[in-house]
Biopython code that builds the backbone (N, CA, C, O; Angstrom):
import numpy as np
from Bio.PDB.StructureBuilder import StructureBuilder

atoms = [
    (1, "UNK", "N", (-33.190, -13.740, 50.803)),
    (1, "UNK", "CA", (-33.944, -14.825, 50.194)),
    (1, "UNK", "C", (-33.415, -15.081, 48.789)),
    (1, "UNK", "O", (-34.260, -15.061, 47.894)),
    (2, "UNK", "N", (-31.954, -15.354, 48.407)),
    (2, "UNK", "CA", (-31.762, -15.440, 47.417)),
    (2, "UNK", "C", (-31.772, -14.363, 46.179)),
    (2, "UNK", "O", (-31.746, -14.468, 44.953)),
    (3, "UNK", "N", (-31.827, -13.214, 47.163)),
    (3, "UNK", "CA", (-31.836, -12.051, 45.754)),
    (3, "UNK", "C", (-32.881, -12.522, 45.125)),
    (3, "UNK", "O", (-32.802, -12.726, 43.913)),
    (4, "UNK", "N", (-33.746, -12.715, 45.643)),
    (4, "UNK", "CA", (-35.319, -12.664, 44.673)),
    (4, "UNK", "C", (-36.325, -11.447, 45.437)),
    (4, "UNK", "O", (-36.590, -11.459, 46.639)),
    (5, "UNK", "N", (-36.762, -10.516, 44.551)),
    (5, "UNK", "CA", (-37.214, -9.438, 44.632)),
    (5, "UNK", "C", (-39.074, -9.772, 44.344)),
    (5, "UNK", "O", (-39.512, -10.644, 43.593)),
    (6, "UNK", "N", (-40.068, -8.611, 45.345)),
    (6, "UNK", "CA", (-40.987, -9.888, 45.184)),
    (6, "UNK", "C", (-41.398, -9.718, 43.992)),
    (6, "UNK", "O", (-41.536, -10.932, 43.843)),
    (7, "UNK", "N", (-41.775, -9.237, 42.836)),
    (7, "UNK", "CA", (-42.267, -9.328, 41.382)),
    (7, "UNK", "C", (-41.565, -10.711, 40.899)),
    (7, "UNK", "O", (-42.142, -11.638, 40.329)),
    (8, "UNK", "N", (-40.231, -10.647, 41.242)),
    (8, "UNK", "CA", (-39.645, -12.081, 41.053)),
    (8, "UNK", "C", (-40.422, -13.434, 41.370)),
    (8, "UNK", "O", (-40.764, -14.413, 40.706)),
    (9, "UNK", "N", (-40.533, -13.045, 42.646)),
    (9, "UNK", "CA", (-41.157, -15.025, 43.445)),
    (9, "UNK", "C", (-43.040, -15.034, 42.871)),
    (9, "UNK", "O", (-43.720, -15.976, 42.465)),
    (10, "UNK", "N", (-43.441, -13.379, 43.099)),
    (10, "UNK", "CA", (-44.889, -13.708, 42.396)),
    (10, "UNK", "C", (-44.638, -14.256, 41.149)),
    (10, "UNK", "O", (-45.411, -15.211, 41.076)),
    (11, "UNK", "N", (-43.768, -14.165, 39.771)),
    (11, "UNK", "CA", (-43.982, -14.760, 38.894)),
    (11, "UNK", "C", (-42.945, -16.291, 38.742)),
    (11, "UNK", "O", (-42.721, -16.934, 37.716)),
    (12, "UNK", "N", (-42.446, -16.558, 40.175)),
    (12, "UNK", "CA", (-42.362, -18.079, 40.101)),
    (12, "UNK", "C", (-43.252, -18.695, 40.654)),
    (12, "UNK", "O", (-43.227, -19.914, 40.490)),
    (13, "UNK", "N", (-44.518, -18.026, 41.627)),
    (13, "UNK", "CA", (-45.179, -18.546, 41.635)),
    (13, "UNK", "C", (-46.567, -18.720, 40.789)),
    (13, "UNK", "O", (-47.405, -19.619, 40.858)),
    (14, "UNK", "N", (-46.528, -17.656, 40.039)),
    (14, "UNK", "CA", (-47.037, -18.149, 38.971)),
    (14, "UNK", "C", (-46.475, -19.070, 37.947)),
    (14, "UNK", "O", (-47.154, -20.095, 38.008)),
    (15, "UNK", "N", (-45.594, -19.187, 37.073)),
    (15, "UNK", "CA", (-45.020, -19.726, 36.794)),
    (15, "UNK", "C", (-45.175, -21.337, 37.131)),
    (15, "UNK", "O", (-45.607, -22.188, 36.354)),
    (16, "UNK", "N", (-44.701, -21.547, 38.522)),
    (16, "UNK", "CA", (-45.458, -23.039, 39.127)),
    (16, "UNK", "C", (-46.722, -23.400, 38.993)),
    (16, "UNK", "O", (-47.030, -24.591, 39.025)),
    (17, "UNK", "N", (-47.395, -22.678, 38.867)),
    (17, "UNK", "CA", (-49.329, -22.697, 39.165)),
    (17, "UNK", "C", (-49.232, -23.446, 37.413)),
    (17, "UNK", "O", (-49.708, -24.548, 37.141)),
    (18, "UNK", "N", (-48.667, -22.736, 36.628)),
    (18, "UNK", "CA", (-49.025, -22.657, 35.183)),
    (18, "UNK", "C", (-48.147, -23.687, 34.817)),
    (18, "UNK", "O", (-48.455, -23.990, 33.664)),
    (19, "UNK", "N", (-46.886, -24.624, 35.333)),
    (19, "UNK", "CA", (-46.414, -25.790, 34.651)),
    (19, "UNK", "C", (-46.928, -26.848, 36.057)),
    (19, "UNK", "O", (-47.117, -28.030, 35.769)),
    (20, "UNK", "N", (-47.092, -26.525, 37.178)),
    (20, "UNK", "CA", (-47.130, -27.681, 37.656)),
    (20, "UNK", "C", (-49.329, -27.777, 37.770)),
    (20, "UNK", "O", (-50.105, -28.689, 38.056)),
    (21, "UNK", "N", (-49.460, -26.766, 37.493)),
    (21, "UNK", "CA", (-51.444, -26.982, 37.509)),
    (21, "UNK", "C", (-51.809, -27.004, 39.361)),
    (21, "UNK", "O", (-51.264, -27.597, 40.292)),
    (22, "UNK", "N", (-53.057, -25.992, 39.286)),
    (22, "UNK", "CA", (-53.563, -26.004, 40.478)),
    (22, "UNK", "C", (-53.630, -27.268, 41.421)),
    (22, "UNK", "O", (-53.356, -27.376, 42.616)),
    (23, "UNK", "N", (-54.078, -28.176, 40.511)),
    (23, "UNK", "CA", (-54.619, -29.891, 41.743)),
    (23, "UNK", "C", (-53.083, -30.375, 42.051)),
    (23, "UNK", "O", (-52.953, -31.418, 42.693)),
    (24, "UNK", "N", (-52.231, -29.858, 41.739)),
    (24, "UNK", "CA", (-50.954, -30.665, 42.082)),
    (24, "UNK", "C", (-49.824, -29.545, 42.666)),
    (24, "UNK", "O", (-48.761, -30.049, 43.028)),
    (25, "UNK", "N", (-49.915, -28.463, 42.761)),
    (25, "UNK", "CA", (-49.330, -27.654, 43.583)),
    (25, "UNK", "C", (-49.554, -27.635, 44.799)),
    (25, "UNK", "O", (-48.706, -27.109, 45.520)),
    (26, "UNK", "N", (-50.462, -28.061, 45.243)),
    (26, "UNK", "CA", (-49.826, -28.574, 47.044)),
    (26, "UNK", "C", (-49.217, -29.788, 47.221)),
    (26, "UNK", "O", (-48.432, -29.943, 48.157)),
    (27, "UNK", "N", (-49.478, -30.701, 46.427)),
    (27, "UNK", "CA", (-48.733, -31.697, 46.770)),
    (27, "UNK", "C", (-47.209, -31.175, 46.683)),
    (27, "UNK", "O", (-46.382, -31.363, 47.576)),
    (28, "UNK", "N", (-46.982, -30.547, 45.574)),
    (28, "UNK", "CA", (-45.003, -30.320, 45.334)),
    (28, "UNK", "C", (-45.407, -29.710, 46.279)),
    (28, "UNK", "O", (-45.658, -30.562, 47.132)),
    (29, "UNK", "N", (-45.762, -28.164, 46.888)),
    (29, "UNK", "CA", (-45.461, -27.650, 47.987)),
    (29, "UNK", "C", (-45.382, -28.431, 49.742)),
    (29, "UNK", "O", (-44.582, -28.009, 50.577)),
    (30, "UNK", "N", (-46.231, -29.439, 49.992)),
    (30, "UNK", "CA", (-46.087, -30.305, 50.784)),
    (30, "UNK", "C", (-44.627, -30.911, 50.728)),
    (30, "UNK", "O", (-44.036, -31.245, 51.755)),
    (31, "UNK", "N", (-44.055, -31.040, 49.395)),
    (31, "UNK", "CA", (-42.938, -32.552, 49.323)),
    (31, "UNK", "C", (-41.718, -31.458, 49.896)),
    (31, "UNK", "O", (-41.035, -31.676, 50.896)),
    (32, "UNK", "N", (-41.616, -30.259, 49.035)),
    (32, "UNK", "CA", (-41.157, -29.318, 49.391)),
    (32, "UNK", "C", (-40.865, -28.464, 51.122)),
    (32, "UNK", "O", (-39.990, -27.646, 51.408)),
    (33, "UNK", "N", (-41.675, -28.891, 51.779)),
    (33, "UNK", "CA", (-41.444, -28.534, 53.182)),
    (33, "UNK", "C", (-41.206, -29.550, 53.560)),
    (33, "UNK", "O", (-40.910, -29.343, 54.736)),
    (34, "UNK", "N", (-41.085, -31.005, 53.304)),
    (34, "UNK", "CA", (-40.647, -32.436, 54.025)),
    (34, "UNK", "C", (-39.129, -32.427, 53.806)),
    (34, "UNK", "O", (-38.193, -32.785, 54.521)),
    (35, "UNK", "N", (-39.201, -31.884, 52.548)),
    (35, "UNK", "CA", (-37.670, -31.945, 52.235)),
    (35, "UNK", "C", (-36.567, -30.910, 52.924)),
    (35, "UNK", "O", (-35.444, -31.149, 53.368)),
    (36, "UNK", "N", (-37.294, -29.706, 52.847)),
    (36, "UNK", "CA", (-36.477, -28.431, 53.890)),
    (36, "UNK", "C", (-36.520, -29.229, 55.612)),
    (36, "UNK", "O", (-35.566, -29.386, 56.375)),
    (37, "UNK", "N", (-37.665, -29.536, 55.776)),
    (37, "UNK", "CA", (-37.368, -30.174, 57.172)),
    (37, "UNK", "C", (-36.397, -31.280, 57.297)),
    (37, "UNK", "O", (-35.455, -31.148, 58.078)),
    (38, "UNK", "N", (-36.549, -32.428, 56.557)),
    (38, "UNK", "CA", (-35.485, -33.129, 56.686)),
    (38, "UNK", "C", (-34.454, -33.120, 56.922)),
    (38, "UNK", "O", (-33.923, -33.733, 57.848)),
    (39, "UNK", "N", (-33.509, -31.845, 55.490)),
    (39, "UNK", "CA", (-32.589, -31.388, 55.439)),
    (39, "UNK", "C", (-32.371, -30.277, 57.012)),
    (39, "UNK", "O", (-31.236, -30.112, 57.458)),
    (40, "UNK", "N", (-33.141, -29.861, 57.436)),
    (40, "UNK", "CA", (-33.068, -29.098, 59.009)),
    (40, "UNK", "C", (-32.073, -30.540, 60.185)),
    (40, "UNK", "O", (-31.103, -30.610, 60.938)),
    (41, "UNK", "N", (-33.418, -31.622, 59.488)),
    (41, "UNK", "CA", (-33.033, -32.568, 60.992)),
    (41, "UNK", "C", (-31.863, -32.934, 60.753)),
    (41, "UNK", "O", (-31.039, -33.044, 61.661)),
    (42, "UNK", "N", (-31.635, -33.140, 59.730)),
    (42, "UNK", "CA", (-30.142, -33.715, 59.364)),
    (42, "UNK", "C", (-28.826, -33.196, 59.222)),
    (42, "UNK", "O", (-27.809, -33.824, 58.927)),
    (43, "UNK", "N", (-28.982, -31.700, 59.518)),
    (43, "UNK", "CA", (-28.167, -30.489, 59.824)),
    (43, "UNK", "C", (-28.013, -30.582, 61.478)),
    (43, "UNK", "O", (-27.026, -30.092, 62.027)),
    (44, "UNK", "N", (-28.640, -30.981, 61.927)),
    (44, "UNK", "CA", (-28.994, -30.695, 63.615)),
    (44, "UNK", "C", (-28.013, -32.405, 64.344)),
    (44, "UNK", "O", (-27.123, -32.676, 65.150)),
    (45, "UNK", "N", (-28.878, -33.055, 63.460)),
    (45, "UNK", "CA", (-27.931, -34.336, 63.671)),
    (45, "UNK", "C", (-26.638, -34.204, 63.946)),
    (45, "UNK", "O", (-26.042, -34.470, 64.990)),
    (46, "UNK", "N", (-26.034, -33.551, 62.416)),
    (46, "UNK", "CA", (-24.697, -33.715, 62.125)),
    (46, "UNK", "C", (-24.420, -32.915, 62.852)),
    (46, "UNK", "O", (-23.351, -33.308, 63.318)),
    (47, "UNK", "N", (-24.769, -31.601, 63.498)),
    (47, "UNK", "CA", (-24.087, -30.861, 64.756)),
    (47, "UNK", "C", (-24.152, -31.386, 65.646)),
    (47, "UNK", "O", (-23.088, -31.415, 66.264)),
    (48, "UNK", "N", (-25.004, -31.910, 66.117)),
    (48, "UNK", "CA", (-25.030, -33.035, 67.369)),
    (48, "UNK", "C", (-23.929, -34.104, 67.879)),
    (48, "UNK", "O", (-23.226, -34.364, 68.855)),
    (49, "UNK", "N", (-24.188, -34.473, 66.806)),
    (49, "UNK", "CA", (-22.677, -35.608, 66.273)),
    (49, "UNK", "C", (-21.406, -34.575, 66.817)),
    (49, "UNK", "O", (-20.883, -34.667, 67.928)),
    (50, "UNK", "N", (-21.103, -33.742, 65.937)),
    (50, "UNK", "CA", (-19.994, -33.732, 65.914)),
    (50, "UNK", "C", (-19.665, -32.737, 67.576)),
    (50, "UNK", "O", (-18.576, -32.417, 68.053)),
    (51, "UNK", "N", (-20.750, -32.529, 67.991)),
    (51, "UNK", "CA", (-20.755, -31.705, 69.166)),
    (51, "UNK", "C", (-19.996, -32.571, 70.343)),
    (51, "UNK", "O", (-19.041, -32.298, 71.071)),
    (52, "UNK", "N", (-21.115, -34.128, 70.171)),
    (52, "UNK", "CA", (-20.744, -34.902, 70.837)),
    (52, "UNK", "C", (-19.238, -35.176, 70.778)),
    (52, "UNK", "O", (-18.530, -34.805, 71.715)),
    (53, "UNK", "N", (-18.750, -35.771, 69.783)),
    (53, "UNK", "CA", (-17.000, -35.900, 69.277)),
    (53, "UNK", "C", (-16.124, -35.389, 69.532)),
    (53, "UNK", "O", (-15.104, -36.031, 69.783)),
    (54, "UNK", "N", (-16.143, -33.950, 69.579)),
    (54, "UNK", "CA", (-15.667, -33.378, 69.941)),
    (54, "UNK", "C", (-15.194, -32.269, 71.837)),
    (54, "UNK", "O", (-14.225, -31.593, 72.185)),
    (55, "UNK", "N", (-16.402, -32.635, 72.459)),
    (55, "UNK", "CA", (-16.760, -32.322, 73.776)),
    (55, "UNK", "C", (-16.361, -30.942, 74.230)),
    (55, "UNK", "O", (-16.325, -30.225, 73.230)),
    (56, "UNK", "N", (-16.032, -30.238, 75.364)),
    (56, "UNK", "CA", (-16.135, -29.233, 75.247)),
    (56, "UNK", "C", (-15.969, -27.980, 74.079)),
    (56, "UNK", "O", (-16.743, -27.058, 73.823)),
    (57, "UNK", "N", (-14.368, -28.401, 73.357)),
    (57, "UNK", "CA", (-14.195, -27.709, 72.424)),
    (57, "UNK", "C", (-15.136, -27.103, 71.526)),
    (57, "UNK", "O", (-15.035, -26.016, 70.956)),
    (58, "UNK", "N", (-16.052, -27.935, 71.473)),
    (58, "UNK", "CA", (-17.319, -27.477, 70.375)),
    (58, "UNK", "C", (-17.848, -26.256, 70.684)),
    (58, "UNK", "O", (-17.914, -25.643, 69.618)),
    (59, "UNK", "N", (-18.276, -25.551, 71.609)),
    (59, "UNK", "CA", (-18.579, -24.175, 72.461)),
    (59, "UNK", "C", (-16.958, -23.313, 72.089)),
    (59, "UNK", "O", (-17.006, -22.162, 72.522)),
    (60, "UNK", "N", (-16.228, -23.491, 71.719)),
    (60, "UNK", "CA", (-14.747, -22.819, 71.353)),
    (60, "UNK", "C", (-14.715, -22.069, 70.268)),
    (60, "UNK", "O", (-14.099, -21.034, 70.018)),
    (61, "UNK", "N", (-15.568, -22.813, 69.552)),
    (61, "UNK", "CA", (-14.681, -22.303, 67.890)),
    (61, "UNK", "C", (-15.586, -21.432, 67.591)),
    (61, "UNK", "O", (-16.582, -21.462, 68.313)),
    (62, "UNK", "N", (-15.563, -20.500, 66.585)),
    (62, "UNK", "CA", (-16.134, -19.547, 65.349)),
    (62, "UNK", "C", (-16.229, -19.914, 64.316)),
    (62, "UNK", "O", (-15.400, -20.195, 63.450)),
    (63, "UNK", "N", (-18.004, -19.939, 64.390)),
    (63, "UNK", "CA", (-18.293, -20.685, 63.642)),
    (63, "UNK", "C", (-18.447, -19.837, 62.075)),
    (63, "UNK", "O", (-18.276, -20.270, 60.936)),
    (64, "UNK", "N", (-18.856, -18.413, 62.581)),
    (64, "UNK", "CA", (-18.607, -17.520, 61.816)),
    (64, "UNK", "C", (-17.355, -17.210, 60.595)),
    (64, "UNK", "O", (-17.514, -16.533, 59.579)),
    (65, "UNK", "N", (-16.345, -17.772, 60.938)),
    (65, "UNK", "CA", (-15.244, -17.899, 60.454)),
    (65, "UNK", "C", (-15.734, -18.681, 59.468)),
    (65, "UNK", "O", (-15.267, -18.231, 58.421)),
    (66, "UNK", "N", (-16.399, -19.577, 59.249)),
    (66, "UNK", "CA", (-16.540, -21.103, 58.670)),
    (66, "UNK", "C", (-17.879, -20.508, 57.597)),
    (66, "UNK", "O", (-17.928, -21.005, 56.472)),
    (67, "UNK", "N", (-18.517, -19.866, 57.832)),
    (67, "UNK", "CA", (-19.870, -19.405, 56.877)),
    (67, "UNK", "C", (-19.131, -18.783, 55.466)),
    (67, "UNK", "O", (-18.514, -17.733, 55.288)),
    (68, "UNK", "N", (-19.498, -19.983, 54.482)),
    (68, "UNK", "CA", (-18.773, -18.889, 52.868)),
    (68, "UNK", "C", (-20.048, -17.986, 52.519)),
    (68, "UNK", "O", (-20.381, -18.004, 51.334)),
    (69, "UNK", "N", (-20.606, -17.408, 53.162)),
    (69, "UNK", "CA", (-21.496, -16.500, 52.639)),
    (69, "UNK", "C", (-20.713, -14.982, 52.865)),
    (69, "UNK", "O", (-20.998, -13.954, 52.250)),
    (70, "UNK", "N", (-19.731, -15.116, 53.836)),
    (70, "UNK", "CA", (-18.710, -14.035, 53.911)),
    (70, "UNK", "C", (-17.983, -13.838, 52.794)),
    (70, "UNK", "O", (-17.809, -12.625, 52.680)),
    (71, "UNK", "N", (-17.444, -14.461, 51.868)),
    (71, "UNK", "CA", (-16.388, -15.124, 50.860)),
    (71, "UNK", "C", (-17.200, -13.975, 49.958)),
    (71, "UNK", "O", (-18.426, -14.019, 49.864)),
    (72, "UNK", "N", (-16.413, -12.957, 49.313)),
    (72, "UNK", "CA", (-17.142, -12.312, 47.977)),
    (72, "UNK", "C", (-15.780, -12.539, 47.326)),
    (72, "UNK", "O", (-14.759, -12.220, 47.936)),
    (73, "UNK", "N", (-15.719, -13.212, 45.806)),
    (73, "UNK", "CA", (-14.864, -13.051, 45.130)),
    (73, "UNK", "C", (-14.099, -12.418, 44.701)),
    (73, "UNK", "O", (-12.874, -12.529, 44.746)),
    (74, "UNK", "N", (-15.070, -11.278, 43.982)),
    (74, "UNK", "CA", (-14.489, -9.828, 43.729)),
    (74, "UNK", "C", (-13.770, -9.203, 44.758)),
    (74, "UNK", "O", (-12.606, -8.936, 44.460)),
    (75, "UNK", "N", (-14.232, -8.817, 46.169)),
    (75, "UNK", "CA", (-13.075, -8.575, 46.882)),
    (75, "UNK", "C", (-11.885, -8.819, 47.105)),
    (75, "UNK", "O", (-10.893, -8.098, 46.996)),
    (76, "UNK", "N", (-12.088, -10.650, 47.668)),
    (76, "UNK", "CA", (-10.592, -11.519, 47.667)),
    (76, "UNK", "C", (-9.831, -11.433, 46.668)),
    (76, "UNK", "O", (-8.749, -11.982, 46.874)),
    (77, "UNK", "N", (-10.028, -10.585, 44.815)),
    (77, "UNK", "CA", (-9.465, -10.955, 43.902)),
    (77, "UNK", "C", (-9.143, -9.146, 43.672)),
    (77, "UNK", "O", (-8.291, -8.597, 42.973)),
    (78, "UNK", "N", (-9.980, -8.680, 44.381)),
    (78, "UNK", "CA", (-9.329, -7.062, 44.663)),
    (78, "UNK", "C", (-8.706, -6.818, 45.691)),
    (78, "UNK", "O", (-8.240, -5.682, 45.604)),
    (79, "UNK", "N", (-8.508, -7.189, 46.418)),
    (79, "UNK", "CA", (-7.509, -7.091, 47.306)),
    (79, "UNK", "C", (-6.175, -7.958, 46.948)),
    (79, "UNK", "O", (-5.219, -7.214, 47.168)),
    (80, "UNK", "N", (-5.745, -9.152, 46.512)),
    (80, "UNK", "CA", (-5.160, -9.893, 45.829)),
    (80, "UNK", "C", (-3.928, -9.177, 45.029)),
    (80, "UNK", "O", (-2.700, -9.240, 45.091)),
    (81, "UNK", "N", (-5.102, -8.301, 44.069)),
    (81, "UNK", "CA", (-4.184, -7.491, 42.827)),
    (81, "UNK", "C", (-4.170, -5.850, 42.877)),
    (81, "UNK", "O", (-3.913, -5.072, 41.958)),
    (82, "UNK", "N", (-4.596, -5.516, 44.493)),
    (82, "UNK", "CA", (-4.539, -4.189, 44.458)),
    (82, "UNK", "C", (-3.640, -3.824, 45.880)),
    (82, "UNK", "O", (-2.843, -2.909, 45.671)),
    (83, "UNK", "N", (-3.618, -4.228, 46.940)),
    (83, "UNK", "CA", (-3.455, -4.239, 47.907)),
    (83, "UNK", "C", (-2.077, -4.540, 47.661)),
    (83, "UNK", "O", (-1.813, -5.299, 46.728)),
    (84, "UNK", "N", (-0.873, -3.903, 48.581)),
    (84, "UNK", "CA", (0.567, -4.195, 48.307)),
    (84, "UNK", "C", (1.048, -5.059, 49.405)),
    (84, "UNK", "O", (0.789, -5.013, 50.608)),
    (85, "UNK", "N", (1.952, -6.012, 48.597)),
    (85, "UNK", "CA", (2.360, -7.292, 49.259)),
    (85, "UNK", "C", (2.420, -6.778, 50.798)),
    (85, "UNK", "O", (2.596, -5.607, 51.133)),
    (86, "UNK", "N", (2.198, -8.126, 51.855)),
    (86, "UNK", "CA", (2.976, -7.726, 53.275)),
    (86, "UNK", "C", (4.340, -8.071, 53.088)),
    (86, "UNK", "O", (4.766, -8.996, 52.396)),
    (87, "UNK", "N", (5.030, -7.210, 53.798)),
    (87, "UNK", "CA", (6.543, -7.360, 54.253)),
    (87, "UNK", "C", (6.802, -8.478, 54.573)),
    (87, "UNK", "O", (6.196, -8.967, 55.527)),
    (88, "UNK", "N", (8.009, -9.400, 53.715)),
    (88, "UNK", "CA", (8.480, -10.696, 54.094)),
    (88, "UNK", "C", (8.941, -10.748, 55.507)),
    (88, "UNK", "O", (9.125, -11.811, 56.100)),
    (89, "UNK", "N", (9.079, -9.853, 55.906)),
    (89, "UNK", "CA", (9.797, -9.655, 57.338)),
    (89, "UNK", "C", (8.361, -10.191, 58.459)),
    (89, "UNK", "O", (8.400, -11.125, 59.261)),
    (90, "UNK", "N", (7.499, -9.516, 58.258)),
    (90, "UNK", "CA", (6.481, -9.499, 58.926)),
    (90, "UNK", "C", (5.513, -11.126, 58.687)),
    (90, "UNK", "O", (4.701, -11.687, 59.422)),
    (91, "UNK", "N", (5.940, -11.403, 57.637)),
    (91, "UNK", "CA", (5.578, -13.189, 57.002)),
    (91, "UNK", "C", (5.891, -14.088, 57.774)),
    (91, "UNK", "O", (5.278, -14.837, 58.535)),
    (92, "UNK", "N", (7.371, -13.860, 57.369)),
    (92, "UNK", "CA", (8.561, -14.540, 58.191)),
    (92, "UNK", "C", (8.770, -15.727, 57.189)),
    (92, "UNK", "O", (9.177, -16.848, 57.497)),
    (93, "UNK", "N", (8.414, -15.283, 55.910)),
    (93, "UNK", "CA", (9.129, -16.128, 54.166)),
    (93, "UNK", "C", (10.391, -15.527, 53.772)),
    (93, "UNK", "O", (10.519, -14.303, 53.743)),
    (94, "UNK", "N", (11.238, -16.250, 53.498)),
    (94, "UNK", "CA", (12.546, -15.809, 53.206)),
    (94, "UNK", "C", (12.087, -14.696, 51.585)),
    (94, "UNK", "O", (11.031, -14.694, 50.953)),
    (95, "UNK", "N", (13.023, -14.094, 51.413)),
    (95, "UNK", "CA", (12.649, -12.891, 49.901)),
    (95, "UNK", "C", (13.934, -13.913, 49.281)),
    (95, "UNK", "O", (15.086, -14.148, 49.647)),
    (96, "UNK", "N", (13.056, -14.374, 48.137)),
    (96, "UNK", "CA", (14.367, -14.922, 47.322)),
    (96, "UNK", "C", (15.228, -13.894, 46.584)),
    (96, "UNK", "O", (14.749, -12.864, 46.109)),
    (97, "UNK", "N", (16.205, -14.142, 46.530)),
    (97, "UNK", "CA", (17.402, -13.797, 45.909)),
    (97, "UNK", "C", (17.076, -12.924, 44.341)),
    (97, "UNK", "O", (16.490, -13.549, 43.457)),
    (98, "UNK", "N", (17.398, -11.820, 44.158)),
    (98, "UNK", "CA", (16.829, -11.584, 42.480)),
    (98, "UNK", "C", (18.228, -11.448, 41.693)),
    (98, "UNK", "O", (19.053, -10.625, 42.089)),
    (99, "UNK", "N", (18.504, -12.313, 40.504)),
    (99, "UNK", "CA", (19.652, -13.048, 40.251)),
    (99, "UNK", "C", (19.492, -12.262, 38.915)),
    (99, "UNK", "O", (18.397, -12.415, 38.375)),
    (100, "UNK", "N", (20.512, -11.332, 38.191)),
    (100, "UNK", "CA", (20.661, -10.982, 36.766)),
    (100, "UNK", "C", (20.872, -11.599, 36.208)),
    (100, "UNK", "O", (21.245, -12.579, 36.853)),
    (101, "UNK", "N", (20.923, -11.838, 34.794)),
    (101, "UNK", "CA", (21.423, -12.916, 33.813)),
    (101, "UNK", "C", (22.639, -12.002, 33.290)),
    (101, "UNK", "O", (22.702, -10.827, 32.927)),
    (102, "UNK", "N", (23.633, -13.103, 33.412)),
    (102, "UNK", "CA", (25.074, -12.864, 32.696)),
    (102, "UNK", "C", (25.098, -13.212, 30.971)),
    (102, "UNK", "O", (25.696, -14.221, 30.598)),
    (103, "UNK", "N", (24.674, -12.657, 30.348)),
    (103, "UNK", "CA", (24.914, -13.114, 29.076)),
    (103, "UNK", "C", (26.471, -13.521, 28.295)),
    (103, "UNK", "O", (26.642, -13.732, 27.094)),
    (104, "UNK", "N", (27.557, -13.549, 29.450)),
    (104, "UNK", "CA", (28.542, -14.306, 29.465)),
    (104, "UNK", "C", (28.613, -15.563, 29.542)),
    (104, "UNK", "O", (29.602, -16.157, 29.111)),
    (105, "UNK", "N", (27.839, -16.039, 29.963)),
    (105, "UNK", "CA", (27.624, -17.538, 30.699)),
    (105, "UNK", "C", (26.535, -18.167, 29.981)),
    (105, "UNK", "O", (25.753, -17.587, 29.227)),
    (106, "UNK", "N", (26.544, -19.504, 30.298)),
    (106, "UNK", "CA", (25.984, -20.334, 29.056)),
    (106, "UNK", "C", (24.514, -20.623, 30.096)),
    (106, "UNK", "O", (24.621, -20.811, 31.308)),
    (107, "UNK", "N", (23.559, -20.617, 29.574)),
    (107, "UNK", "CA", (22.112, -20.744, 29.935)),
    (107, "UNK", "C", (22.184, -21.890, 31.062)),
    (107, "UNK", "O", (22.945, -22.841, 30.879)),
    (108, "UNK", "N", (21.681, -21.839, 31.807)),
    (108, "UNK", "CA", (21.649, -23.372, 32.816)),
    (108, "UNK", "C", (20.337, -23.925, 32.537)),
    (108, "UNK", "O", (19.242, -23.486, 32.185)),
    (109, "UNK", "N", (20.948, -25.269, 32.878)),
    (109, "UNK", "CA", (19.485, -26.416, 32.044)),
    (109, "UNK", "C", (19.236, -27.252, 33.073)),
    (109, "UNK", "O", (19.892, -27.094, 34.103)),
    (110, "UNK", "N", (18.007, -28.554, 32.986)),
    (110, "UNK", "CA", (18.627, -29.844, 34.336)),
    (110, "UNK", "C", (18.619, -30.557, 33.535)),
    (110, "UNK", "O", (17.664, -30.391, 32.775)),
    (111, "UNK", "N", (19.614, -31.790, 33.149)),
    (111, "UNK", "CA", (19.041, -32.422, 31.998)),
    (111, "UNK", "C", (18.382, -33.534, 32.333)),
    (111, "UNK", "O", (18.399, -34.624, 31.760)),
    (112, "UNK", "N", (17.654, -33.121, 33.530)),
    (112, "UNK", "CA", (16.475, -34.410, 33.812)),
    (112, "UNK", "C", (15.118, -33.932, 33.608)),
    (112, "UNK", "O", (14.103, -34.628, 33.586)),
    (113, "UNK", "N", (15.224, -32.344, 33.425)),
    (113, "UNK", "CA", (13.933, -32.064, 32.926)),
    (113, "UNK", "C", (13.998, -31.757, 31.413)),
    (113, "UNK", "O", (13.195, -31.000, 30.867)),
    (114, "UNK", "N", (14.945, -32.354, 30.806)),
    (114, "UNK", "CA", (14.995, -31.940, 29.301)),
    (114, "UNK", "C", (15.041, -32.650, 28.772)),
    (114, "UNK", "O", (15.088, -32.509, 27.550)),
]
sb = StructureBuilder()
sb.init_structure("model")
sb.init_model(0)
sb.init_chain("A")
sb.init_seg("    ")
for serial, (resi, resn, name, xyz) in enumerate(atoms, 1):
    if name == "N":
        sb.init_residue(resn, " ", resi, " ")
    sb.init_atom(name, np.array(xyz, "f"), 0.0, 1.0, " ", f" {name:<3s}", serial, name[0])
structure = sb.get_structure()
C-alpha cells in the first residue's frame, strides 16, 4: 500500500478530517472512489482494445515482463558497476581495437569537427 505503515494512514486520516472538516469528508471520499473506479474501467477498456487488435497473440505475451514495479534502481545500477562485463564473444559485438599513442606522430584531428 505504498509503504504506508498504519500510524502513517491513521494520521492521514486524520490529517484529512482536520483540513478537509467532518461535513465534507465523504463527499472527497465518495469523488475519490469514482475516480479509482473510473480509472479501473478505463484500464479494462484499454486491455480490451488492445486484446481485441491484437487477437490471439494477446494470451502470448508476459505481461510480467512489462510491470516496472520489478525495476529497482539500485540494483540495475549495482549490477551495472559491479558485475563483470559479458564476453564480447558471447554478445556477438565486435571488441574494438585498443590503439597506443605514438608520440612520434602528429595528433589526428577531422577538420570538420574543428
Amino acid at each position: 500500500m505504498l509503504d504506508v505503515n498504519g500510524w502513517e494512514f491513521v494520521a492521514l486520516i486524520v490529517l484529512a478530517v482536520v483540513i478537509l472538516g467532518p461535513e465534507r469528508l465523504p463527499e472527497y471520499a465518495a469523488k475519490l472512489g469514482r475516480f479509482v473506479r473510473q480509472a479501473r474501467d478505463m484500464a479494462e477498456g484499454a486491455k480490451g482494445q488492445l486484446r481485441e487488435q491484437m487477437g490471439p497473440e494477446f494470451d502470448d505475451i508476459n505481461w510480467k515482463q512489462y510491470d516496472p514495479r520489478q525495476y529497482d534502481p539500485r540494483r540495475i545500477v549495482r549490477e551495472a558497476l559491479f558485475d563483470p562485463p559479458p564476453d564480447a564473444e558471447d554478445v556477438g559485438v565486435p571488441t574494438p581495437a585498443v590503439v597506443s599513442h605514438d608520440p612520434t606522430l602528429a595528433t589526428p584531428y577531422d577538420e570538420d569537427a574543428t
